[in-house]
C-alpha positions in Angstrom: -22.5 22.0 6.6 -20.1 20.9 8.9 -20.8 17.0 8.4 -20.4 17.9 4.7 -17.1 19.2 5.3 -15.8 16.8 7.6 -17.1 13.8 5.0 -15.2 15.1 2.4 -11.8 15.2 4.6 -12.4 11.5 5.7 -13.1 10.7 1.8 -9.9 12.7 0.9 -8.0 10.5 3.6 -9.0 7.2 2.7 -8.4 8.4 -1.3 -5.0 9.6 0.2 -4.4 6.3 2.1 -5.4 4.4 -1.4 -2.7 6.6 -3.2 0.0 6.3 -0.9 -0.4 2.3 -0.7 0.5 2.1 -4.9 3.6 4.5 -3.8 6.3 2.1 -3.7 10.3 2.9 -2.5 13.3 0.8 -2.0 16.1 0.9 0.5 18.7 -1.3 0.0 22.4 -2.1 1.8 26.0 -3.5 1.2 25.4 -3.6 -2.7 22.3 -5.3 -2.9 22.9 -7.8 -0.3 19.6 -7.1 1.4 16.8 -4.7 -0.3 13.5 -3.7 1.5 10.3 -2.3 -0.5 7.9 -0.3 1.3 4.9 1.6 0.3 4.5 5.5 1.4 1.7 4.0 4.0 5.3 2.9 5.6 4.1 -0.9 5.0 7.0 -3.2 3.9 6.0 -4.9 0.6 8.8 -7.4 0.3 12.4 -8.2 1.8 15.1 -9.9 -0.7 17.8 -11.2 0.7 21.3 -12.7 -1.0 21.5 -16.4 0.0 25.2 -16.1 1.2 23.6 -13.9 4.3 21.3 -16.7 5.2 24.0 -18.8 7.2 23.8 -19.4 10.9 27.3 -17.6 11.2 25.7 -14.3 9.5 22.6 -14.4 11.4 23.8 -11.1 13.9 24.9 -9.5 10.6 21.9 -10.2 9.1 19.7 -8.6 11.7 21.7 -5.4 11.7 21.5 -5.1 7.9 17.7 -5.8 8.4 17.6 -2.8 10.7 19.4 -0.5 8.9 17.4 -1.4 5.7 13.9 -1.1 6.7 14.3 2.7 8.7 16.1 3.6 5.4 12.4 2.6 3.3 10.3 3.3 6.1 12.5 7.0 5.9 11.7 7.2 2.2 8.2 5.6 2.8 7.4 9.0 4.9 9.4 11.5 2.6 6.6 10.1 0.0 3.9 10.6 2.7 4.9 14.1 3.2 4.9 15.1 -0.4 1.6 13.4 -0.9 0.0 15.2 2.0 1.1 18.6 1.0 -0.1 17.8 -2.5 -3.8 17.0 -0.7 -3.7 20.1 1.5 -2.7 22.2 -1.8 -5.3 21.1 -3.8 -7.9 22.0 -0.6 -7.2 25.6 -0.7 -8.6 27.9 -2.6 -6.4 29.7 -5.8 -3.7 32.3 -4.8 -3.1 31.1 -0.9 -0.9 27.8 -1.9 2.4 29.6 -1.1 1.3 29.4 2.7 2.2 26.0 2.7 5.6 26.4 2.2 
């Protein structure tokens, strides 16, 4: 009963884990300049940059803008997680007990 139970949960997560990868969010900074895509796995799906950052001069810029915009996808990336995960864990439980969730 048990191994029933527990195969079911590791075929939930890998359906979860399948869900969350076509789950897609966008950070982006300074107008555009730099946008990163991420799916809600928190895997980065692309990075566009504007050509005018892609000077030698920029290059410190660059990487800070980099940094600010991927933790602001991988941020949204987990918000999407989260919502996923307590949509999963609602589903599990039987009718009438969702509201102990939160």
């Amino acid at each position: 009963m048990l191994g029933d139970l527990f195969g079911d949960m590791e075929e939930q997560q890998k359906e979860l884990r399948k869900k969350l990868a076509g789950i897609l969010v966008e950070a982006e900074v300074e107008n555009g300049a730099i946008a990163v895509e991420a799916n809600a796995n928190r895997q980065l799906t692309r990075i566009s940059i504007q050509a005018e950052l892609l000077n030698a001069e920029e290059a410190e810029r660059l990487e800070d803008l980099l940094l600010v915009a991927i933790n602001r996808v991988l941020e949204k990336a987990e918000e999407k997680e989260q919502e996923e995960v307590q949509k999963g864990l609602k589903d599990m439980l039987p009718p009438g007990l969702e509201g102990l969730l939160g």
